[in-house]
mmCIF file of the C-alpha atoms, coordinates in Angstrom:
data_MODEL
# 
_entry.id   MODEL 
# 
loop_
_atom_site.group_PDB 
_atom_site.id 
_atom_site.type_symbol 
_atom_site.label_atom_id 
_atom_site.label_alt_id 
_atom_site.label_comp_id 
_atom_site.label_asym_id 
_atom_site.label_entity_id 
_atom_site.label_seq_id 
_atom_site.pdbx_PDB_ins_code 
_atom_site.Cartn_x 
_atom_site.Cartn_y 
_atom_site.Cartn_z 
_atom_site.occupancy 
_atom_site.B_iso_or_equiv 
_atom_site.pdbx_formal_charge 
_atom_site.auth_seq_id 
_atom_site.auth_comp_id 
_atom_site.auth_asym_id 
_atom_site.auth_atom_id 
_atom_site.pdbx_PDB_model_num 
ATOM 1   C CA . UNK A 1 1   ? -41.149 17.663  -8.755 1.00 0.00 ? 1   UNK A CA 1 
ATOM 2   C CA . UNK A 1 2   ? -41.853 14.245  -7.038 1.00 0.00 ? 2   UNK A CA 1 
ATOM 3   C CA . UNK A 1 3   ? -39.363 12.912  -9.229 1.00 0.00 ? 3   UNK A CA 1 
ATOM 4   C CA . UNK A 1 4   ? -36.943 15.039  -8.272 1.00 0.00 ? 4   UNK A CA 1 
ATOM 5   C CA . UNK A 1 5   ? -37.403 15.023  -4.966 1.00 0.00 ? 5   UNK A CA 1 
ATOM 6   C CA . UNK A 1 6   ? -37.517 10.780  -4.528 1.00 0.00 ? 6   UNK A CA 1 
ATOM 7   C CA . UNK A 1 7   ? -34.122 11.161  -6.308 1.00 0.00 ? 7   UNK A CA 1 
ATOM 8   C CA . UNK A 1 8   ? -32.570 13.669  -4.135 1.00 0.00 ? 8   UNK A CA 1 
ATOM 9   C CA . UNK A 1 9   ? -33.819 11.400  -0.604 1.00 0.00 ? 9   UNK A CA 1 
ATOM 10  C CA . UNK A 1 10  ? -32.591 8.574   -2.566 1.00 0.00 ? 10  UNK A CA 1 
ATOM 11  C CA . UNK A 1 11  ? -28.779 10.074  -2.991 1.00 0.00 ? 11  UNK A CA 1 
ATOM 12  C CA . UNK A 1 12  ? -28.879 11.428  0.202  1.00 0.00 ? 12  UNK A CA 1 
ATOM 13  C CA . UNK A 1 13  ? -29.702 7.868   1.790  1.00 0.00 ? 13  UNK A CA 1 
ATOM 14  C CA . UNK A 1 14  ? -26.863 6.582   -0.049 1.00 0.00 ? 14  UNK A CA 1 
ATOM 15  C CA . UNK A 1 15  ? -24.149 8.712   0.602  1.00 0.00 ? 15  UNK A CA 1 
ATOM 16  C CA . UNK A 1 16  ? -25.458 8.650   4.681  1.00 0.00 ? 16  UNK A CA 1 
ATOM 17  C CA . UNK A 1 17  ? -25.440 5.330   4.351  1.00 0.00 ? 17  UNK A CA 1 
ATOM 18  C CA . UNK A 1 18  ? -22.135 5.085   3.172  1.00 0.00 ? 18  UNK A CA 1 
ATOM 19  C CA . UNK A 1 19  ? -21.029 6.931   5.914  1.00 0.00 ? 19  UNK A CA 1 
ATOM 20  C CA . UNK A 1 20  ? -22.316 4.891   8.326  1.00 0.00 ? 20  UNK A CA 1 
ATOM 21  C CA . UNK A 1 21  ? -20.785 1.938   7.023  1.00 0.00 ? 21  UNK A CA 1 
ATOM 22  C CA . UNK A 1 22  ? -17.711 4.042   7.151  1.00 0.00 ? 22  UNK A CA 1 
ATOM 23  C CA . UNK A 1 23  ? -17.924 4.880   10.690 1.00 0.00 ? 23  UNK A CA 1 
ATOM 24  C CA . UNK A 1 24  ? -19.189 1.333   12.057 1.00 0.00 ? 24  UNK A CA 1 
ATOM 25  C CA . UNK A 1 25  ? -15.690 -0.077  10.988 1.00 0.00 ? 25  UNK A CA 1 
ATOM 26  C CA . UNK A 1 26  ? -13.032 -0.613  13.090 1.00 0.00 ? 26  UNK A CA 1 
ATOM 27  C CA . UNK A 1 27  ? -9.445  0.999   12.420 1.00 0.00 ? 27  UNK A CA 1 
ATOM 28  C CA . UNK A 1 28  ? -8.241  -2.638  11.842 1.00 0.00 ? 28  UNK A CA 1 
ATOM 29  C CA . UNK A 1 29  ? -11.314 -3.173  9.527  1.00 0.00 ? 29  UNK A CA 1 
ATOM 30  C CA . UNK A 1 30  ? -10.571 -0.105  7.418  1.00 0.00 ? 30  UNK A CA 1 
ATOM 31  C CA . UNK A 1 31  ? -5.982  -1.023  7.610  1.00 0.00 ? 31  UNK A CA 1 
ATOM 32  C CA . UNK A 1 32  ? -7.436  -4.165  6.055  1.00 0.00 ? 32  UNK A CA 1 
ATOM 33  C CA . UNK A 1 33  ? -9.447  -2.716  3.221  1.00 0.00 ? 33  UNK A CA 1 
ATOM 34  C CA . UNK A 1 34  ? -6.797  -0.342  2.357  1.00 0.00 ? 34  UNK A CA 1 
ATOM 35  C CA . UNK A 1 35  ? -3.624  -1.122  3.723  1.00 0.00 ? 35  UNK A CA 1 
ATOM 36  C CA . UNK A 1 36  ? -2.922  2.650   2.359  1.00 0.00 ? 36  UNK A CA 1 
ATOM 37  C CA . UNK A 1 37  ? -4.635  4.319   4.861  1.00 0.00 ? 37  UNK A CA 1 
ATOM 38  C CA . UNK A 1 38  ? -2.905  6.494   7.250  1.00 0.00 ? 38  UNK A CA 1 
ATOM 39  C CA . UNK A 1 39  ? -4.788  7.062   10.935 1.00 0.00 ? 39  UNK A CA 1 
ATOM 40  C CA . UNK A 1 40  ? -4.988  9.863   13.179 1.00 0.00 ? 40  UNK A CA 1 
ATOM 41  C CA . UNK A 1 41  ? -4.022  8.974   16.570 1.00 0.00 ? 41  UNK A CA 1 
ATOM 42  C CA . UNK A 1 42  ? -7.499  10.088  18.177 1.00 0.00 ? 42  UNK A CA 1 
ATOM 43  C CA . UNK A 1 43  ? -9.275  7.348   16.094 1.00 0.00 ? 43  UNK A CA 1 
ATOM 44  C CA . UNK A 1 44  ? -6.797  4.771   17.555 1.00 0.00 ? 44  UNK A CA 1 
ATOM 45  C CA . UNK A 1 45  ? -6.725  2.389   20.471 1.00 0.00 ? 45  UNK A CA 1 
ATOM 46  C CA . UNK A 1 46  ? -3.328  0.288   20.343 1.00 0.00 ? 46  UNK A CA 1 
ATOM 47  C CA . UNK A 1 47  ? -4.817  -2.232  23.105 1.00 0.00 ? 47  UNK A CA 1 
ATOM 48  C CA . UNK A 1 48  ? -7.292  -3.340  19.601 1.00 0.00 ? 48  UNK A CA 1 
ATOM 49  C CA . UNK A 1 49  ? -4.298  -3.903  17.814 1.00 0.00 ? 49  UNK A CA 1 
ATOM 50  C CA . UNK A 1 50  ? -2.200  -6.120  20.167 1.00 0.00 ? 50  UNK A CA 1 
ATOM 51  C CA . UNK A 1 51  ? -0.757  -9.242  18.167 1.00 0.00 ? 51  UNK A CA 1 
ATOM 52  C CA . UNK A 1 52  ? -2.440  -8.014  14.914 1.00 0.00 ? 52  UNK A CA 1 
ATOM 53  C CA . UNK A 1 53  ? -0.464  -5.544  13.590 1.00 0.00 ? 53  UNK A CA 1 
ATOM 54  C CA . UNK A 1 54  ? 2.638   -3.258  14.260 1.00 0.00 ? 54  UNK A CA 1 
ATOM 55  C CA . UNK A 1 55  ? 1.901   0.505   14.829 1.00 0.00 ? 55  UNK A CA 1 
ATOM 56  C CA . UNK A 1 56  ? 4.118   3.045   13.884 1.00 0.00 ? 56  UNK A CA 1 
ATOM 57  C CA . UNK A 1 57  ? 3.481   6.127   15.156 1.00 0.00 ? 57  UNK A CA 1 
ATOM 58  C CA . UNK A 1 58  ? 4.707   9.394   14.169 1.00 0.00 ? 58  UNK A CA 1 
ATOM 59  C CA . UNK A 1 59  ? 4.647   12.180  16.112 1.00 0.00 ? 59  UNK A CA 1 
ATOM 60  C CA . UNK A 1 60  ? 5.066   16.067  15.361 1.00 0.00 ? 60  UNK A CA 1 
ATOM 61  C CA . UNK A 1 61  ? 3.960   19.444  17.221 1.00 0.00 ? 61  UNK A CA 1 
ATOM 62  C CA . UNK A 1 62  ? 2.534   20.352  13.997 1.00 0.00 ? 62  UNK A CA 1 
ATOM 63  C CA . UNK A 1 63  ? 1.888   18.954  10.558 1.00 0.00 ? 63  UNK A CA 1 
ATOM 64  C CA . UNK A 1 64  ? 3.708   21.437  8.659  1.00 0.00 ? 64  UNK A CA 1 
ATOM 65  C CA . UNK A 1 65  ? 6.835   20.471  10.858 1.00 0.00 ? 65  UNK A CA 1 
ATOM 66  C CA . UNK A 1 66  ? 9.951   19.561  7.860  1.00 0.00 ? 66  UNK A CA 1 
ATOM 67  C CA . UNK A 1 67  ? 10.854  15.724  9.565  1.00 0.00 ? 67  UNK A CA 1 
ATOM 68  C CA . UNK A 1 68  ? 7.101   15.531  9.743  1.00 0.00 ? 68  UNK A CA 1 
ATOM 69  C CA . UNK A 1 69  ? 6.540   15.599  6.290  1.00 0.00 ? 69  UNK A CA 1 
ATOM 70  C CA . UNK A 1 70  ? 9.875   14.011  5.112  1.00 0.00 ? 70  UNK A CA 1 
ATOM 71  C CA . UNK A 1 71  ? 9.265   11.036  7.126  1.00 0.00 ? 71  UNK A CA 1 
ATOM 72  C CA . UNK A 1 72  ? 5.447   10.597  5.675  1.00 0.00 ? 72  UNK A CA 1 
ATOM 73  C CA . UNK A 1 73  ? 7.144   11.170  2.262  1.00 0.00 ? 73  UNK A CA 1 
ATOM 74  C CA . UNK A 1 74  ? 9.393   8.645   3.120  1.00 0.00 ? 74  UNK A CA 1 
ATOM 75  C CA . UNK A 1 75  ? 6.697   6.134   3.912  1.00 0.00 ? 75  UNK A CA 1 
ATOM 76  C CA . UNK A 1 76  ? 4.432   6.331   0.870  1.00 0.00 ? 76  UNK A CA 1 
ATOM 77  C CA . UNK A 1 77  ? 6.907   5.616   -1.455 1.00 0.00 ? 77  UNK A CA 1 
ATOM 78  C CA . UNK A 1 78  ? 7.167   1.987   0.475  1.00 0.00 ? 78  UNK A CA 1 
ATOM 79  C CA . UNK A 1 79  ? 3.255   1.460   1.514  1.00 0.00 ? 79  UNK A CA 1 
ATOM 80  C CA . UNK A 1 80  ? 3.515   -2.413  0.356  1.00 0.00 ? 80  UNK A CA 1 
ATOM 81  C CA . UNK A 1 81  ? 6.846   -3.065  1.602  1.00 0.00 ? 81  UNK A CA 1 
ATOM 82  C CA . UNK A 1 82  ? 4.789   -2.040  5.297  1.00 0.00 ? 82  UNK A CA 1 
ATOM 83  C CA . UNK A 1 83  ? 1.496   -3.388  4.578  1.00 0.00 ? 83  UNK A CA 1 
ATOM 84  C CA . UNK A 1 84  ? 3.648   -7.086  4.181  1.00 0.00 ? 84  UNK A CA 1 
ATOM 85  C CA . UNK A 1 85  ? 4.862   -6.772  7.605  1.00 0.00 ? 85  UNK A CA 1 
ATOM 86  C CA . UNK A 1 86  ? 2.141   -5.699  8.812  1.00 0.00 ? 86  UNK A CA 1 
ATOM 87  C CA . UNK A 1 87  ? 2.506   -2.227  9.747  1.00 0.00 ? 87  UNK A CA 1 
ATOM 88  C CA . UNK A 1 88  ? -0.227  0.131   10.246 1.00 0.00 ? 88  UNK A CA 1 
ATOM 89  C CA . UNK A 1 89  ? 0.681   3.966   10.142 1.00 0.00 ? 89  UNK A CA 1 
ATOM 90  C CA . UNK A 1 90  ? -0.678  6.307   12.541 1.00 0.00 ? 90  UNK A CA 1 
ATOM 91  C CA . UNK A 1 91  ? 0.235   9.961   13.119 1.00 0.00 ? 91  UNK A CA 1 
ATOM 92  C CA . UNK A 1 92  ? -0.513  12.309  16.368 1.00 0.00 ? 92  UNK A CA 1 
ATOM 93  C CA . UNK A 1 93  ? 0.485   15.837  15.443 1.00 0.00 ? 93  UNK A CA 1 
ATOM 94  C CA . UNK A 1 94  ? -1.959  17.794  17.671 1.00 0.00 ? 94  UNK A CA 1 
ATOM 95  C CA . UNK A 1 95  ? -0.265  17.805  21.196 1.00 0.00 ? 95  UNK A CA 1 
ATOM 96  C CA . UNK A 1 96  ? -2.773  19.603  22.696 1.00 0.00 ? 96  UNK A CA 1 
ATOM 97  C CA . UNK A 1 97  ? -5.583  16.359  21.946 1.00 0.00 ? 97  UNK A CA 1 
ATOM 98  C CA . UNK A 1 98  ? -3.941  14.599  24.236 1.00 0.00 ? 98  UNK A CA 1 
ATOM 99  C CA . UNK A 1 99  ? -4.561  11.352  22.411 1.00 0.00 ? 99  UNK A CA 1 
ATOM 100 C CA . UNK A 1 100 ? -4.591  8.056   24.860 1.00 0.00 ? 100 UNK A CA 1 
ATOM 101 C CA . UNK A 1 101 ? -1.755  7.159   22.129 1.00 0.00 ? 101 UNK A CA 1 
ATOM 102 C CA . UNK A 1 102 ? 0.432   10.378  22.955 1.00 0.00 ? 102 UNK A CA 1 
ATOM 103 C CA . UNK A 1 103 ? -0.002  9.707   26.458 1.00 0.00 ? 103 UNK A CA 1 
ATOM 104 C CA . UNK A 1 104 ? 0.973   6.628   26.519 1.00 0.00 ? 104 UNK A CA 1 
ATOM 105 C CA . UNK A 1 105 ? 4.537   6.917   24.754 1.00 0.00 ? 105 UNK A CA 1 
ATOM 106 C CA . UNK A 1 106 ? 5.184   10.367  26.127 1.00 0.00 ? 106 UNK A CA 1 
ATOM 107 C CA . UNK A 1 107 ? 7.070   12.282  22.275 1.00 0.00 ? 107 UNK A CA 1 
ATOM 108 C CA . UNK A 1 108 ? 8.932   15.055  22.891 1.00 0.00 ? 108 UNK A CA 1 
ATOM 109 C CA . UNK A 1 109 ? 8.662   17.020  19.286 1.00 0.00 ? 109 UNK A CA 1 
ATOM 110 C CA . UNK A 1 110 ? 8.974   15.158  16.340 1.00 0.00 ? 110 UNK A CA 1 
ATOM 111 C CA . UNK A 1 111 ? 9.705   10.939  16.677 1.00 0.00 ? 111 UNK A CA 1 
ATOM 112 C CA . UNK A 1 112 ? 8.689   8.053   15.280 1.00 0.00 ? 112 UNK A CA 1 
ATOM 113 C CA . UNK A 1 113 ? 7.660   4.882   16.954 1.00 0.00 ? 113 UNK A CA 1 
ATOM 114 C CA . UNK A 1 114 ? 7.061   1.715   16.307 1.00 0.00 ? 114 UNK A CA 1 
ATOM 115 C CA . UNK A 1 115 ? 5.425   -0.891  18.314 1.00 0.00 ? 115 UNK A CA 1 
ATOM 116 C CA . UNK A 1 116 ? 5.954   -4.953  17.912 1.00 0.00 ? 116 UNK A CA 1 
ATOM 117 C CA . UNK A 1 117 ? 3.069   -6.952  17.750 1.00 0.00 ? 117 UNK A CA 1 
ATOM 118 C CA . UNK A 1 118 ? 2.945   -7.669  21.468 1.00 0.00 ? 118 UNK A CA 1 
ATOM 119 C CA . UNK A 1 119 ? 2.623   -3.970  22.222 1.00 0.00 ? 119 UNK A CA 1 
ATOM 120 C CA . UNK A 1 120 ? 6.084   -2.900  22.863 1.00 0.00 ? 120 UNK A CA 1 
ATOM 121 C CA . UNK A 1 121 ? 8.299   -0.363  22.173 1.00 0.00 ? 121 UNK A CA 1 
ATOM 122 C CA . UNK A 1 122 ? 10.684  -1.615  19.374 1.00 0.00 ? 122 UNK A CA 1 
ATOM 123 C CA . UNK A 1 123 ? 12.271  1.354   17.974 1.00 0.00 ? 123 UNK A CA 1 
ATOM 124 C CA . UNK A 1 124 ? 12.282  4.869   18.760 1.00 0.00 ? 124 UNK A CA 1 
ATOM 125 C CA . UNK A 1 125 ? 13.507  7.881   16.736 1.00 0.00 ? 125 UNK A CA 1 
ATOM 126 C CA . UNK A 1 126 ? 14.192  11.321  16.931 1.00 0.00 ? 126 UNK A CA 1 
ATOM 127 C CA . UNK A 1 127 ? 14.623  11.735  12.910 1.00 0.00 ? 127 UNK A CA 1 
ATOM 128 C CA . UNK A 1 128 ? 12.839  10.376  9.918  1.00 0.00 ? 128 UNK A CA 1 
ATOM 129 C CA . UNK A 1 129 ? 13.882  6.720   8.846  1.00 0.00 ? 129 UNK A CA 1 
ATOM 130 C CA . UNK A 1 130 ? 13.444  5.559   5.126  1.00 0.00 ? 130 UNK A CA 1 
ATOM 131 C CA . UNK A 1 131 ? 11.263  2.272   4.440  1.00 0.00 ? 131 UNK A CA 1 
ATOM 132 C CA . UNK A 1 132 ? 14.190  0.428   3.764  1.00 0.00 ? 132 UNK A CA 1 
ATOM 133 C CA . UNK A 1 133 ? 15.546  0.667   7.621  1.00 0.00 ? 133 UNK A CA 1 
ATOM 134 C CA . UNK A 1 134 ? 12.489  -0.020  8.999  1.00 0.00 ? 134 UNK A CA 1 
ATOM 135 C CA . UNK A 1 135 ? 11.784  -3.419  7.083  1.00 0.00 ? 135 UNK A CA 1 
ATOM 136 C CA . UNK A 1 136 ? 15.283  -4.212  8.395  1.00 0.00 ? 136 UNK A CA 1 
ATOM 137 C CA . UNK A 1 137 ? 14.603  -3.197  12.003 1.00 0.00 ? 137 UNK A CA 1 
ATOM 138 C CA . UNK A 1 138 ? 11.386  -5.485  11.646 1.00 0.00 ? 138 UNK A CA 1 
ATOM 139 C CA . UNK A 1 139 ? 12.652  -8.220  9.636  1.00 0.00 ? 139 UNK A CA 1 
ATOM 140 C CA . UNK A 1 140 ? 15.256  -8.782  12.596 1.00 0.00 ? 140 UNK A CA 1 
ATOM 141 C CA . UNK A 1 141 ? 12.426  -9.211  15.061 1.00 0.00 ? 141 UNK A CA 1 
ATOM 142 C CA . UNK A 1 142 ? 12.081  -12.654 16.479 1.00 0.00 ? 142 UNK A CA 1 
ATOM 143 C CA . UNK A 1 143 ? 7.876   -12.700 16.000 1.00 0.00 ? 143 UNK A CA 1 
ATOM 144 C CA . UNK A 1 144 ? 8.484   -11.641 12.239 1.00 0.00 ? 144 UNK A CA 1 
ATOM 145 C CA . UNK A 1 145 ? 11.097  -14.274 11.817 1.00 0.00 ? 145 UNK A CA 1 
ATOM 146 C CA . UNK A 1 146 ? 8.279   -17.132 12.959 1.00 0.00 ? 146 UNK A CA 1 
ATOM 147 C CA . UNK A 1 147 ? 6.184   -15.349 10.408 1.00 0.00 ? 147 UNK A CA 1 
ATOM 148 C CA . UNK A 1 148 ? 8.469   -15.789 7.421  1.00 0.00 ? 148 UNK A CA 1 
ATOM 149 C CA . UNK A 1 149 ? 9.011   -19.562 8.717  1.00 0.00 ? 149 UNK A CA 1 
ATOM 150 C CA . UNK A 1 150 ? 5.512   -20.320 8.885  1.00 0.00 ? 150 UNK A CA 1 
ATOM 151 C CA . UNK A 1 151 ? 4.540   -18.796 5.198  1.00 0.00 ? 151 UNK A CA 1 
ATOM 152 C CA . UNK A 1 152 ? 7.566   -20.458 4.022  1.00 0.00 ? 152 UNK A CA 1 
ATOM 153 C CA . UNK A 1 153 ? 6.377   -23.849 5.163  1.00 0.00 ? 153 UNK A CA 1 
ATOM 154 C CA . UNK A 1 154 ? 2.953   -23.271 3.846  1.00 0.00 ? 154 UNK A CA 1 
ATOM 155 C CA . UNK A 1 155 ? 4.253   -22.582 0.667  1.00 0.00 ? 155 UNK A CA 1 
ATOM 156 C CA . UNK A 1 156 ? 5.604   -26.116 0.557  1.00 0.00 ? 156 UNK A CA 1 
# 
């Protein structure tokens, strides 16, 4: 019975311990671990991400709402294409949270945002977008330009 008991504490410590290890990492620490990850807006701050990454948000009144799910389908089937421009996915589909994220770029109903590295707005849309057209949006962005430059010269 001792046994059994030292075994169940001992599982229990691990999988609470595990989830405290969980917890005490940021959102950037956990994008970096798994650049698969999808966040929920309420776990977010975007002032934590400034110059790190690019958030795209996307926005919905509900999850089950069609461009919702189209554009999330849309973005798994390009996860790496993202993670290489460094594009961290976030999604806010609970207007009544009231998310500091939400509040700050005011959706009406479904869109999808995406912010440059320095924070600003640098796309907007009221209908899903495939992976494709956002790699070109970003790719044309003056900050990810001086990124390809620089890996290109440290390739050399």
């Amino acid at each position: 019975m001792k046994l059994l008991t030292n075994i169940g504490l001992t599982v229990l410590f691990i999988v609470f311990g595990h989830t405290l290890a969980a917890q005490e990492q940021t959102v950037l620490e956990r994008w970096e671990a798994d650049h698969t990850e999808i966040f929920d807006a309420s776990d977010v701050s975007l002032d934590e991400m400034l110059w790190l990454v690019r958030p795209l948000i996307v926005f919905a009144d509900s999850p089950n709402d069609p461009r919702f799910r189209q554009q999330m389908d849309l973005l798994a089937a390009g996860l790496d294409d993202l993670a290489e421009r460094d594009v961290i996915i976030i999604t806010d589909t609970d207007p009544a949270a009231r998310t500091s994220v939400r509040n700050t770029l005011r959706p009406r109903g479904y869109s999808m945002v995406l912010l440059g590295k320095d924070g600003r707005v640098a796309l907007r849309k009221p209908a899903p977008w495939s992976v494709r057209e956002l790699s070109r949006s970003i790719d044309k962005m003056p900050l990810r330009q001086q990124e390809v430059e620089d890996r290109r010269l440290l390739a050399q």
